[in-house]
PDB file of N, CA, C and O in Angstrom:
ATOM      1  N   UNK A   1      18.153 -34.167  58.243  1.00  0.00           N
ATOM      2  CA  UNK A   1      18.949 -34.815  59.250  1.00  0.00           C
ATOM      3  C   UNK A   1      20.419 -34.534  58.956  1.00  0.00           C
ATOM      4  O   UNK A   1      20.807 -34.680  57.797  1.00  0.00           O
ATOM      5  N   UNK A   2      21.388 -34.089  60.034  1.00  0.00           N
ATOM      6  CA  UNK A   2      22.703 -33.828  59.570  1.00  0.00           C
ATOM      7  C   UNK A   2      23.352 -35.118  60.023  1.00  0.00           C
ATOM      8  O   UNK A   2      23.234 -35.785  61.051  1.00  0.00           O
ATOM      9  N   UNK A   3      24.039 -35.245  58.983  1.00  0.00           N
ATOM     10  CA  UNK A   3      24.955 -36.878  59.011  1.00  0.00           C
ATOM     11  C   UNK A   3      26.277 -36.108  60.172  1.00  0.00           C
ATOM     12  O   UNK A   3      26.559 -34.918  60.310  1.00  0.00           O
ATOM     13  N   UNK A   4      26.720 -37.024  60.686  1.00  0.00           N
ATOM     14  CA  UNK A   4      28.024 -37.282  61.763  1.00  0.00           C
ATOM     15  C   UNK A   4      29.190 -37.962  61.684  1.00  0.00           C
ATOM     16  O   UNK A   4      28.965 -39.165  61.548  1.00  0.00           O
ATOM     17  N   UNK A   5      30.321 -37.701  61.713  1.00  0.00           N
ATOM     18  CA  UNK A   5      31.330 -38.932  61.052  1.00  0.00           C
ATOM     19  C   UNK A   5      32.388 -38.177  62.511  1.00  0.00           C
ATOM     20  O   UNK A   5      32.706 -37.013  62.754  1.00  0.00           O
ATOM     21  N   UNK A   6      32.783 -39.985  63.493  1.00  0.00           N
ATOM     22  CA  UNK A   6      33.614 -39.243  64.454  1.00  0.00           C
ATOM     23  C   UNK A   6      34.442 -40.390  64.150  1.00  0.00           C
ATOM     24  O   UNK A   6      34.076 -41.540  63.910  1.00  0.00           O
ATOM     25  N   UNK A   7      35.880 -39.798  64.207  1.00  0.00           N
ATOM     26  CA  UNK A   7      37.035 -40.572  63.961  1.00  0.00           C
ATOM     27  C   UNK A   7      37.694 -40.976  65.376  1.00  0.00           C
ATOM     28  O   UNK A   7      37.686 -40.170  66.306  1.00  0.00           O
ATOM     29  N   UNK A   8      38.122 -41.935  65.468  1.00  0.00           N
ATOM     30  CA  UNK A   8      38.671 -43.111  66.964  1.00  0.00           C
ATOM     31  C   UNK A   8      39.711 -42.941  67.373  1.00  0.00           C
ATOM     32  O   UNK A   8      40.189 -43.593  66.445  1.00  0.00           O
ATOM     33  N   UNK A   9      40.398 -42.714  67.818  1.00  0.00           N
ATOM     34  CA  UNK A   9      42.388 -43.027  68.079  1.00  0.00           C
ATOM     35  C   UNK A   9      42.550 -43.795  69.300  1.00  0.00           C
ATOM     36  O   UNK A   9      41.916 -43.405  70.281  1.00  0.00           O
ATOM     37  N   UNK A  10      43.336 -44.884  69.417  1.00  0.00           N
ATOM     38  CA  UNK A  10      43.524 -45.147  70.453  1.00  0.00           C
ATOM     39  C   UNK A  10      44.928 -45.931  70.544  1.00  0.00           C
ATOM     40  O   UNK A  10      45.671 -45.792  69.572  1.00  0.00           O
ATOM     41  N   UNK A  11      45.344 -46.688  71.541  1.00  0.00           N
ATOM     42  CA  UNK A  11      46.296 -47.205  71.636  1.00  0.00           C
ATOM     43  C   UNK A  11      46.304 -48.769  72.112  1.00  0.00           C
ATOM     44  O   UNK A  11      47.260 -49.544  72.104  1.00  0.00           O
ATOM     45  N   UNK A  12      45.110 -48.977  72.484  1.00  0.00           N
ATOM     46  CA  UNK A  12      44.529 -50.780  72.782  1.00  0.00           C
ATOM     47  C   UNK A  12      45.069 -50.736  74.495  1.00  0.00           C
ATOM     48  O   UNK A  12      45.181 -51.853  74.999  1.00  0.00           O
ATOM     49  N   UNK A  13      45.331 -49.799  75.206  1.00  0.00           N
ATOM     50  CA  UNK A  13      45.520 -49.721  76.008  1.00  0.00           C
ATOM     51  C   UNK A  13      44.444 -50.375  77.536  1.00  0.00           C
ATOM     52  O   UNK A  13      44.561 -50.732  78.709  1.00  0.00           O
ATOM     53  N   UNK A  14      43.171 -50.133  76.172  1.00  0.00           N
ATOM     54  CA  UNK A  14      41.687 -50.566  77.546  1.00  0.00           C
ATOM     55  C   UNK A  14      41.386 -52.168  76.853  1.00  0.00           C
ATOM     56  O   UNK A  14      41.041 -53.195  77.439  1.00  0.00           O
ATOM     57  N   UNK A  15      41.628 -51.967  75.570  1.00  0.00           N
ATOM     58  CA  UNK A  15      41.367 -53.804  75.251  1.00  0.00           C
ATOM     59  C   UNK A  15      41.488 -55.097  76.750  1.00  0.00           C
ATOM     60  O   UNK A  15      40.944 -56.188  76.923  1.00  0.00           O
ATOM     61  N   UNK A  16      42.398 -54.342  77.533  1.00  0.00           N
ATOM     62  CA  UNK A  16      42.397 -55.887  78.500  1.00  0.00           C
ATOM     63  C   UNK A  16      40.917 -55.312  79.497  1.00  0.00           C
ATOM     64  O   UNK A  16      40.544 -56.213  80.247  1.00  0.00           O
ATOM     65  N   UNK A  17      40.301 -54.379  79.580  1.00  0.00           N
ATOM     66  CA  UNK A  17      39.165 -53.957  80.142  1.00  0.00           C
ATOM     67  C   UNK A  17      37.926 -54.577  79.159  1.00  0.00           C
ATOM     68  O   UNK A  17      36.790 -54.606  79.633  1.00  0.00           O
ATOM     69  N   UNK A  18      38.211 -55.170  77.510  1.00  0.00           N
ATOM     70  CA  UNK A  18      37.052 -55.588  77.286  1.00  0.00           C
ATOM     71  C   UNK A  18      36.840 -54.940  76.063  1.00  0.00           C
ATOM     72  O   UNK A  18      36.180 -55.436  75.149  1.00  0.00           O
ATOM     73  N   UNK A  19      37.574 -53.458  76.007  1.00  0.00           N
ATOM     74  CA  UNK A  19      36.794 -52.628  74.793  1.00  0.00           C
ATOM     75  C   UNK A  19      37.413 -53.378  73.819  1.00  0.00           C
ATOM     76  O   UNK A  19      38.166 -54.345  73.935  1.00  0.00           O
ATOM     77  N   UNK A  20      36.922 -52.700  72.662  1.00  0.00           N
ATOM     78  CA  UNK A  20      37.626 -53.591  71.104  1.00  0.00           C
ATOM     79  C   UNK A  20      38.858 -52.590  71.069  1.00  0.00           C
ATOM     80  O   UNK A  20      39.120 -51.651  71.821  1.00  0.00           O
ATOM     81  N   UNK A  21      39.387 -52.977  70.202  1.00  0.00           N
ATOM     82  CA  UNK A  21      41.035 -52.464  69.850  1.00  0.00           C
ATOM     83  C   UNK A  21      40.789 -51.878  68.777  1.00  0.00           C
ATOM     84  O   UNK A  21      39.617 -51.987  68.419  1.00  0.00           O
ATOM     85  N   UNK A  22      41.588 -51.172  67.984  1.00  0.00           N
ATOM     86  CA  UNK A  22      41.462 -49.762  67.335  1.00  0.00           C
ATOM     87  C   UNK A  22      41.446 -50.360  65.765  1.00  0.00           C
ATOM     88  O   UNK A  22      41.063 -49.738  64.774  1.00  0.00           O
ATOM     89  N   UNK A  23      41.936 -51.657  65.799  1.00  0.00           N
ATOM     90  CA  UNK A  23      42.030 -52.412  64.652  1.00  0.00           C
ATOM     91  C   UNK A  23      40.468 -53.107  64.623  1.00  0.00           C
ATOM     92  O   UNK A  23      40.070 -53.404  63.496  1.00  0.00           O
ATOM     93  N   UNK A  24      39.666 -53.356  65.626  1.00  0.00           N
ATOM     94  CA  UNK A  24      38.468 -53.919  65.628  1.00  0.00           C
ATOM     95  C   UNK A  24      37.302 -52.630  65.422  1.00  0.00           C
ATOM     96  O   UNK A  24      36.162 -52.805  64.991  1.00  0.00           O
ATOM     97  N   UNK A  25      37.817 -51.473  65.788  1.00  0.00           N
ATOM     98  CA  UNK A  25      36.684 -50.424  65.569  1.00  0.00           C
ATOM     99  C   UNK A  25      36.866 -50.042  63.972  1.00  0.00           C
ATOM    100  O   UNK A  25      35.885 -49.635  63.349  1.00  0.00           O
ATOM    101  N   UNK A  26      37.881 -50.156  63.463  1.00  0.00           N
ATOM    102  CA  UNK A  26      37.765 -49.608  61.921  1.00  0.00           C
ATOM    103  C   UNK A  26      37.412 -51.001  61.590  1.00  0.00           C
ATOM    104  O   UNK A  26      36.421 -50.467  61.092  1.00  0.00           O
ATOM    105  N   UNK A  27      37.274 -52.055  61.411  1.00  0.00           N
ATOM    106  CA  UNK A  27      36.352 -53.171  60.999  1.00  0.00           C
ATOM    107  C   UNK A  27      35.027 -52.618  61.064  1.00  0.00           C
ATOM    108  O   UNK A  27      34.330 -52.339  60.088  1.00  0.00           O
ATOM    109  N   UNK A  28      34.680 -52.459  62.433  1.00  0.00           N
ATOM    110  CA  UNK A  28      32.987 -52.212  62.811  1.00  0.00           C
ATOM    111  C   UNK A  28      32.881 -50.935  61.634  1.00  0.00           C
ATOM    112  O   UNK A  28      32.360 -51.090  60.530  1.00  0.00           O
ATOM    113  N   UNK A  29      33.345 -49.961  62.007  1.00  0.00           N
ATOM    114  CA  UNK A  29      33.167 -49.095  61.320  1.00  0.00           C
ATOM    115  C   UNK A  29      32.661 -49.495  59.542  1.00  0.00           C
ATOM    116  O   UNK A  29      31.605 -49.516  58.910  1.00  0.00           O
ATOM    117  N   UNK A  30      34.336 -49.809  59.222  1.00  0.00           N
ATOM    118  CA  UNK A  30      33.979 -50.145  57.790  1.00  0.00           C
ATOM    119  C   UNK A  30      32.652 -50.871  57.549  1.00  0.00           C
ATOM    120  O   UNK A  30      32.122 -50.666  56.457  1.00  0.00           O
ATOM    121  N   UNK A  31      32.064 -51.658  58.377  1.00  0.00           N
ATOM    122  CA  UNK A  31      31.469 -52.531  58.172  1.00  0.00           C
ATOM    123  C   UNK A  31      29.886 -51.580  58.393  1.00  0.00           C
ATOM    124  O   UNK A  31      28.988 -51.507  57.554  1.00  0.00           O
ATOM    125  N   UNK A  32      29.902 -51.029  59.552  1.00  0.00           N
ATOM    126  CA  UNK A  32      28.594 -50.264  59.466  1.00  0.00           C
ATOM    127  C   UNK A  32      28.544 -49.109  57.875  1.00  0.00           C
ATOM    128  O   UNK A  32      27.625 -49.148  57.058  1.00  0.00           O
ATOM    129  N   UNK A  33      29.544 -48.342  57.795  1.00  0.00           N
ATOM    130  CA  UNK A  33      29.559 -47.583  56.414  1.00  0.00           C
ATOM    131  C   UNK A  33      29.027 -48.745  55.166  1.00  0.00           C
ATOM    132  O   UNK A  33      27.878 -48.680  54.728  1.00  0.00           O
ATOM    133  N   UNK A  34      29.835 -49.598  54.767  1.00  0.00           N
ATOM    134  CA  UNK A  34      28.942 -50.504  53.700  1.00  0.00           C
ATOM    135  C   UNK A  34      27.527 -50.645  53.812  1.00  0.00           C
ATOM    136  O   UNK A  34      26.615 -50.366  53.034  1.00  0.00           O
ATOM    137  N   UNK A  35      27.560 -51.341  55.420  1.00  0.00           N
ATOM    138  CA  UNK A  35      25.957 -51.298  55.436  1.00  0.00           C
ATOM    139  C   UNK A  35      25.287 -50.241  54.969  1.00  0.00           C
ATOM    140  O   UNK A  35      24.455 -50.277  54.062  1.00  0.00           O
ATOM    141  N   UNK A  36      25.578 -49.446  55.477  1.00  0.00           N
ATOM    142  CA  UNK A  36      24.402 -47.894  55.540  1.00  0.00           C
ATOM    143  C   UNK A  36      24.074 -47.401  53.563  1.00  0.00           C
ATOM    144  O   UNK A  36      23.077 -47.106  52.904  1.00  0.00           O
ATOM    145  N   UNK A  37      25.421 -47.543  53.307  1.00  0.00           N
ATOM    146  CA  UNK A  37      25.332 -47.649  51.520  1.00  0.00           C
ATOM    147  C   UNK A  37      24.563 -48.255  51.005  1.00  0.00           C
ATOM    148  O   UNK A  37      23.725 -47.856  50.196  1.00  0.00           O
ATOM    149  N   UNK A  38      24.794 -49.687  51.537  1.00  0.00           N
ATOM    150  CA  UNK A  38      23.863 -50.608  50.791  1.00  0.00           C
ATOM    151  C   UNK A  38      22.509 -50.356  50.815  1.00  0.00           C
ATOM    152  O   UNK A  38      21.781 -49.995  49.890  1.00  0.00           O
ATOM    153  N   UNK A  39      22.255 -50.576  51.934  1.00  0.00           N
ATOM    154  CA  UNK A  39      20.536 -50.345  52.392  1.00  0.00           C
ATOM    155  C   UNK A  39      19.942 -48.895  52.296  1.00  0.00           C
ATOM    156  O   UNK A  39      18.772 -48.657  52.598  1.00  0.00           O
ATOM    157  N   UNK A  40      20.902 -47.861  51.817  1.00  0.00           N
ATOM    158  CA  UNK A  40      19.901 -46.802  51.294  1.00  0.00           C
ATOM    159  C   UNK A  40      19.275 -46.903  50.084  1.00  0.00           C
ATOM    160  O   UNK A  40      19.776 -47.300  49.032  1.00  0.00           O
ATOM    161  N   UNK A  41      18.228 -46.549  50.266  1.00  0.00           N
ATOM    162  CA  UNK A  41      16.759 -46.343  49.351  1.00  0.00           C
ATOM    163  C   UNK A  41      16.871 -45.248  48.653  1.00  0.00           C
ATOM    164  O   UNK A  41      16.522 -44.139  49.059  1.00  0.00           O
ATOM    165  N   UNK A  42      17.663 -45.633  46.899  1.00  0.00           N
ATOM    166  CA  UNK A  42      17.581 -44.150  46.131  1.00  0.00           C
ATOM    167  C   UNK A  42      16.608 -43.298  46.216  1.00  0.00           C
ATOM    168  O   UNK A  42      15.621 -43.815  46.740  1.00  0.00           O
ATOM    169  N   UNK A  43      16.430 -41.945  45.852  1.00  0.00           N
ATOM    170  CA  UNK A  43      15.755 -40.981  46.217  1.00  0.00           C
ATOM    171  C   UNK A  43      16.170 -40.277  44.632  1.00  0.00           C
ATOM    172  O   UNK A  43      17.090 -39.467  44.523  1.00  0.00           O
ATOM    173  N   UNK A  44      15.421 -40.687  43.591  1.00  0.00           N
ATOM    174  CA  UNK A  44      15.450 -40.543  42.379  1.00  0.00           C
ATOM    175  C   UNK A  44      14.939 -38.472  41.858  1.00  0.00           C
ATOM    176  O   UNK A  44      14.983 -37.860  40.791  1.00  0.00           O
ATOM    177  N   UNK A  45      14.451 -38.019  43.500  1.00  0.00           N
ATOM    178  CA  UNK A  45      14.288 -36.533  43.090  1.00  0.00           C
ATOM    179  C   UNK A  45      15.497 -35.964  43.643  1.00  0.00           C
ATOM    180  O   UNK A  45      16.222 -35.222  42.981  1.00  0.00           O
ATOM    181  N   UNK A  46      15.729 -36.289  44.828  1.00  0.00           N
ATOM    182  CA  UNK A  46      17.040 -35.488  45.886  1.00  0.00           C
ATOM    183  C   UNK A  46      18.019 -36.070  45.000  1.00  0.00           C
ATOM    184  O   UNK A  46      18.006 -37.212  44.543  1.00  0.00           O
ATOM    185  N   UNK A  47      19.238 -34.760  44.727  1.00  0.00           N
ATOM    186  CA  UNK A  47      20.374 -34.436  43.894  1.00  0.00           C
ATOM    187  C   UNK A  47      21.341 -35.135  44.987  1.00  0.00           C
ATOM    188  O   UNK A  47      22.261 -35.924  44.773  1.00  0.00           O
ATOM    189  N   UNK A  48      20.878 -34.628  46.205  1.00  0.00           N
ATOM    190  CA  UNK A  48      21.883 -34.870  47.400  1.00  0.00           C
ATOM    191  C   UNK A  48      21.926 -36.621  47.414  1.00  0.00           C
ATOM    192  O   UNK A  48      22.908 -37.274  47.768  1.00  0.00           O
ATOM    193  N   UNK A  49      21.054 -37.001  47.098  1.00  0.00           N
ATOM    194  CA  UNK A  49      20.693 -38.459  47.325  1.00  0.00           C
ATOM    195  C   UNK A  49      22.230 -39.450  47.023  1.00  0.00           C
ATOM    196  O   UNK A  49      22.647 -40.293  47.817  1.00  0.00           O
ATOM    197  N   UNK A  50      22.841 -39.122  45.804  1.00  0.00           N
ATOM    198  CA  UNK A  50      23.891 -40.149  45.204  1.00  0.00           C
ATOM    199  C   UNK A  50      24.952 -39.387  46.204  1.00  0.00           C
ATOM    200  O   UNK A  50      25.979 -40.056  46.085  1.00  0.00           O
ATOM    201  N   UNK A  51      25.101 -38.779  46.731  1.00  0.00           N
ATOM    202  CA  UNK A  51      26.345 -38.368  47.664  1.00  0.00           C
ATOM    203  C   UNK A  51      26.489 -39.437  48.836  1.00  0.00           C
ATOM    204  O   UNK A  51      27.466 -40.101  49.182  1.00  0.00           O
ATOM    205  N   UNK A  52      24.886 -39.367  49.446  1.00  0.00           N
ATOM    206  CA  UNK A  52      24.545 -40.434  50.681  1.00  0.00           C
ATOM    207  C   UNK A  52      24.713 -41.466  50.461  1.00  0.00           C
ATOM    208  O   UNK A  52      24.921 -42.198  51.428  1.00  0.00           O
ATOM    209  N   UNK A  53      24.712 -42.004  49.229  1.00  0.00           N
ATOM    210  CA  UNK A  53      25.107 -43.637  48.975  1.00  0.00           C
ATOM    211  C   UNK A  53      26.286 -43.567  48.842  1.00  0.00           C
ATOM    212  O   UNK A  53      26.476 -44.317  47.884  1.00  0.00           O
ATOM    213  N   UNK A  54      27.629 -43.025  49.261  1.00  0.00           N
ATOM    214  CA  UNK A  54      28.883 -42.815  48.749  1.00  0.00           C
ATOM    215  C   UNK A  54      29.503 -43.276  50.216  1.00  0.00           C
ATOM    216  O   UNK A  54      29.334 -42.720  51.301  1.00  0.00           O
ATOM    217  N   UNK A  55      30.250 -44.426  49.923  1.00  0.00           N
ATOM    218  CA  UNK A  55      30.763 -44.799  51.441  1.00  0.00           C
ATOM    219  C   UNK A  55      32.139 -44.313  51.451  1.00  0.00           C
ATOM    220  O   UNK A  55      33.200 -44.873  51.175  1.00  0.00           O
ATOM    221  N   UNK A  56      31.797 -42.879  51.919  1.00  0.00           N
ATOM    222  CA  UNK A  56      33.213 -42.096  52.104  1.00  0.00           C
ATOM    223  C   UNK A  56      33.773 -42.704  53.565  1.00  0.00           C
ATOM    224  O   UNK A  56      34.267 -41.765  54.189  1.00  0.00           O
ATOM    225  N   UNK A  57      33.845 -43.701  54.168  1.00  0.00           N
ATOM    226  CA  UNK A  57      34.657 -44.303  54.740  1.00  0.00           C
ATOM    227  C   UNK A  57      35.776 -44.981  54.175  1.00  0.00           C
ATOM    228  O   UNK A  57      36.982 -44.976  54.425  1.00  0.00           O
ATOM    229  N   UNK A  58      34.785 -45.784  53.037  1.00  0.00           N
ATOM    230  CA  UNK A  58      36.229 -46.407  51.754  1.00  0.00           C
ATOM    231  C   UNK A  58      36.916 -45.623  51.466  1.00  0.00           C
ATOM    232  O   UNK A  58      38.110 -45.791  51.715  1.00  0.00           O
ATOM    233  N   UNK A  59      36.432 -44.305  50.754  1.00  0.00           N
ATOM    234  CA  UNK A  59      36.894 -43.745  50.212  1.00  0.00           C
ATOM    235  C   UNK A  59      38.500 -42.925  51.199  1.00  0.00           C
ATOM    236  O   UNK A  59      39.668 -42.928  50.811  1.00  0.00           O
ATOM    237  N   UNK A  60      38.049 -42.443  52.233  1.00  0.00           N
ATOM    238  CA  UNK A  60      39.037 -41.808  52.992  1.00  0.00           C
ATOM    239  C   UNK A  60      40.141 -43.025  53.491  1.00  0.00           C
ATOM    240  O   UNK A  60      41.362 -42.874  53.533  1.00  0.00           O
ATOM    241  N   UNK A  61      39.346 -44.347  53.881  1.00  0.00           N
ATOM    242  CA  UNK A  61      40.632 -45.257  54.435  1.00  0.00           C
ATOM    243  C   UNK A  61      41.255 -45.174  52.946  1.00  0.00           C
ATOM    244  O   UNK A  61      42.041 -44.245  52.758  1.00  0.00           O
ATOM    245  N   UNK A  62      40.955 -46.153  51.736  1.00  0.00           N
ATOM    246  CA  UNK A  62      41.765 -46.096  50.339  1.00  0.00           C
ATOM    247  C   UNK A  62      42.768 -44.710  50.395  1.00  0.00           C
ATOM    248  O   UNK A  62      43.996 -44.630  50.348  1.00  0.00           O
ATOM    249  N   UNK A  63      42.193 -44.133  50.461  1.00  0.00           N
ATOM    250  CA  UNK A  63      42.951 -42.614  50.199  1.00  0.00           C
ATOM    251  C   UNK A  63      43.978 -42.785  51.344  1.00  0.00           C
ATOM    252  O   UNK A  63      45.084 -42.591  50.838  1.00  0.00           O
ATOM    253  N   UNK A  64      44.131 -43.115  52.909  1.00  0.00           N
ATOM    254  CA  UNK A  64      44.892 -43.381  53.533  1.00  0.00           C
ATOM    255  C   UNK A  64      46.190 -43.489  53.203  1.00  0.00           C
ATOM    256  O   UNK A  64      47.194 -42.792  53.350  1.00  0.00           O
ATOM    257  N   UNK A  65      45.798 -45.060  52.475  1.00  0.00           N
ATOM    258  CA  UNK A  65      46.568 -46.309  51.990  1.00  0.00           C
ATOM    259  C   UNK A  65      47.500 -45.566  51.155  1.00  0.00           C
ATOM    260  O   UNK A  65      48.723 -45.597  51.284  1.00  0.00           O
ATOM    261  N   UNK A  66      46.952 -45.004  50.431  1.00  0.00           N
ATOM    262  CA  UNK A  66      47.160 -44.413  49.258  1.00  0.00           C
ATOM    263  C   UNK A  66      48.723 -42.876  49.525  1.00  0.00           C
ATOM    264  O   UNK A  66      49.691 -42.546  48.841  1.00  0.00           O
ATOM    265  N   UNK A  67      48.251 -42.481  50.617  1.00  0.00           N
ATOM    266  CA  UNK A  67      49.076 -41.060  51.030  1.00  0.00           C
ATOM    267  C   UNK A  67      50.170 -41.722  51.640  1.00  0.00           C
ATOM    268  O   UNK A  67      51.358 -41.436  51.499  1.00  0.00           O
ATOM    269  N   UNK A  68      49.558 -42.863  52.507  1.00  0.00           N
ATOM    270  CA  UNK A  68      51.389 -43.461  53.138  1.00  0.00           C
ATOM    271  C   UNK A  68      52.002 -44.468  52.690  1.00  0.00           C
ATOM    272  O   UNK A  68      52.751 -45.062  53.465  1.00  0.00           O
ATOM    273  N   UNK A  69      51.863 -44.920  51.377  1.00  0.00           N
ATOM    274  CA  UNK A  69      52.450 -45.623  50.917  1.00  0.00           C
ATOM    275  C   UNK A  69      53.771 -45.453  49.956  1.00  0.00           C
ATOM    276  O   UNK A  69      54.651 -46.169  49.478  1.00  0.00           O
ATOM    277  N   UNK A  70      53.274 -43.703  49.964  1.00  0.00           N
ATOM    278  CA  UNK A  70      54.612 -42.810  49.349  1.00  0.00           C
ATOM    279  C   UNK A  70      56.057 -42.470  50.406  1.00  0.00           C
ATOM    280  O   UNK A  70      57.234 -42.231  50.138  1.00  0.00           O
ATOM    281  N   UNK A  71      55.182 -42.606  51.885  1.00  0.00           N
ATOM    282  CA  UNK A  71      56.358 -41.698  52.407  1.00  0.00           C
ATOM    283  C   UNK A  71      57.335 -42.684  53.125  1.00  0.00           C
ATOM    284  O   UNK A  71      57.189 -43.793  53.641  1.00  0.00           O
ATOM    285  N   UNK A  72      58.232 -41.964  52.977  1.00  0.00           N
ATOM    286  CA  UNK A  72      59.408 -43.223  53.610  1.00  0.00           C
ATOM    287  C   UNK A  72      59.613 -43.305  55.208  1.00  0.00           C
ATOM    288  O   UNK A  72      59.260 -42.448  56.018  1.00  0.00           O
ATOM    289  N   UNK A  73      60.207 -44.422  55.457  1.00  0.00           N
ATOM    290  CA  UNK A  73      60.081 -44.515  57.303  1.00  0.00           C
ATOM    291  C   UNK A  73      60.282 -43.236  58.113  1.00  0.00           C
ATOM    292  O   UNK A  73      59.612 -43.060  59.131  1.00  0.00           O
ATOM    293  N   UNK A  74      61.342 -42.173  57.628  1.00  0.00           N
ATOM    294  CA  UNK A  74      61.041 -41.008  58.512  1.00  0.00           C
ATOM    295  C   UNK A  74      60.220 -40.180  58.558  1.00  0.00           C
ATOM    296  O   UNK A  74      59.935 -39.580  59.594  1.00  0.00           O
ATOM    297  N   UNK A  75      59.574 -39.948  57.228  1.00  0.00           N
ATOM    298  CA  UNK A  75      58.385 -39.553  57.091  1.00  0.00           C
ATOM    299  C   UNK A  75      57.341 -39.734  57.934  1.00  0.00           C
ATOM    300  O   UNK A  75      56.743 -38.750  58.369  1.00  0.00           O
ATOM    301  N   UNK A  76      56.962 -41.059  58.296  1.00  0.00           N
ATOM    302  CA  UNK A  76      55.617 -41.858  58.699  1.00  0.00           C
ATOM    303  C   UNK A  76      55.843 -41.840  60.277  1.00  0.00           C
ATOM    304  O   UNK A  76      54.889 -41.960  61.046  1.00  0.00           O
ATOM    305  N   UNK A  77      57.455 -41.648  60.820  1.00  0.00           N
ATOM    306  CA  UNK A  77      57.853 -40.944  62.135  1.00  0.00           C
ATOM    307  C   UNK A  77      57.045 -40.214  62.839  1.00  0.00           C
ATOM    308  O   UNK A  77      57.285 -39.009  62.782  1.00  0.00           O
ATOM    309  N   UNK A  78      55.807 -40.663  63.748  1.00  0.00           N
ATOM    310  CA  UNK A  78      55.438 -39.401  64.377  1.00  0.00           C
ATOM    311  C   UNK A  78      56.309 -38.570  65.419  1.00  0.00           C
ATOM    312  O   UNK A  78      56.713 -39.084  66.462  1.00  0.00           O
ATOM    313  N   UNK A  79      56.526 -37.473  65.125  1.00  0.00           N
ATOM    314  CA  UNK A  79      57.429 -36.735  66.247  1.00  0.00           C
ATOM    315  C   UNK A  79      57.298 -36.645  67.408  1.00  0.00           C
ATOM    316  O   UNK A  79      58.124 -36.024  68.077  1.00  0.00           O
TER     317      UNK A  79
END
């Protein structure tokens, strides 16, 4: 099975239509990634197995955190 990872952007622009806001989809998100970690069933032969338990969602938001917390306000400027 090939795993899928699609990233969101938005601007909360449809929130008054109902959808969630961009701050509520990386919740869901985060929140489905833990899940999916948790509740996998090691696979003590597949090598690949400890990769799939790896909630590279943490990992990439942390890493986020992590890249813009160096750069200064003009930096973080989108052009």
């Amino acid at each position: 099975m090939k795993k899928k990872l699609s990233v969101l952007f938005g601007v909360g622009g449809s929130a008054e239509q109902g959808f969630p806001s961009t701050g509520q989809l990386d919740d869901e998100v985060a929140e489905w990634a833990a899940d999916f970690v948790k509740n996998k069933a090691p696979d003590p032969i597949d090598s690949f197995d400890a990769r799939m338990r790896t909630n590279y969602f943490d990992l990439f938001w942390k890493d986020r955190e992590g890249y813009c917390a160096d750069l200064n306000l003009e930096q973080k400027a989108i052009p």
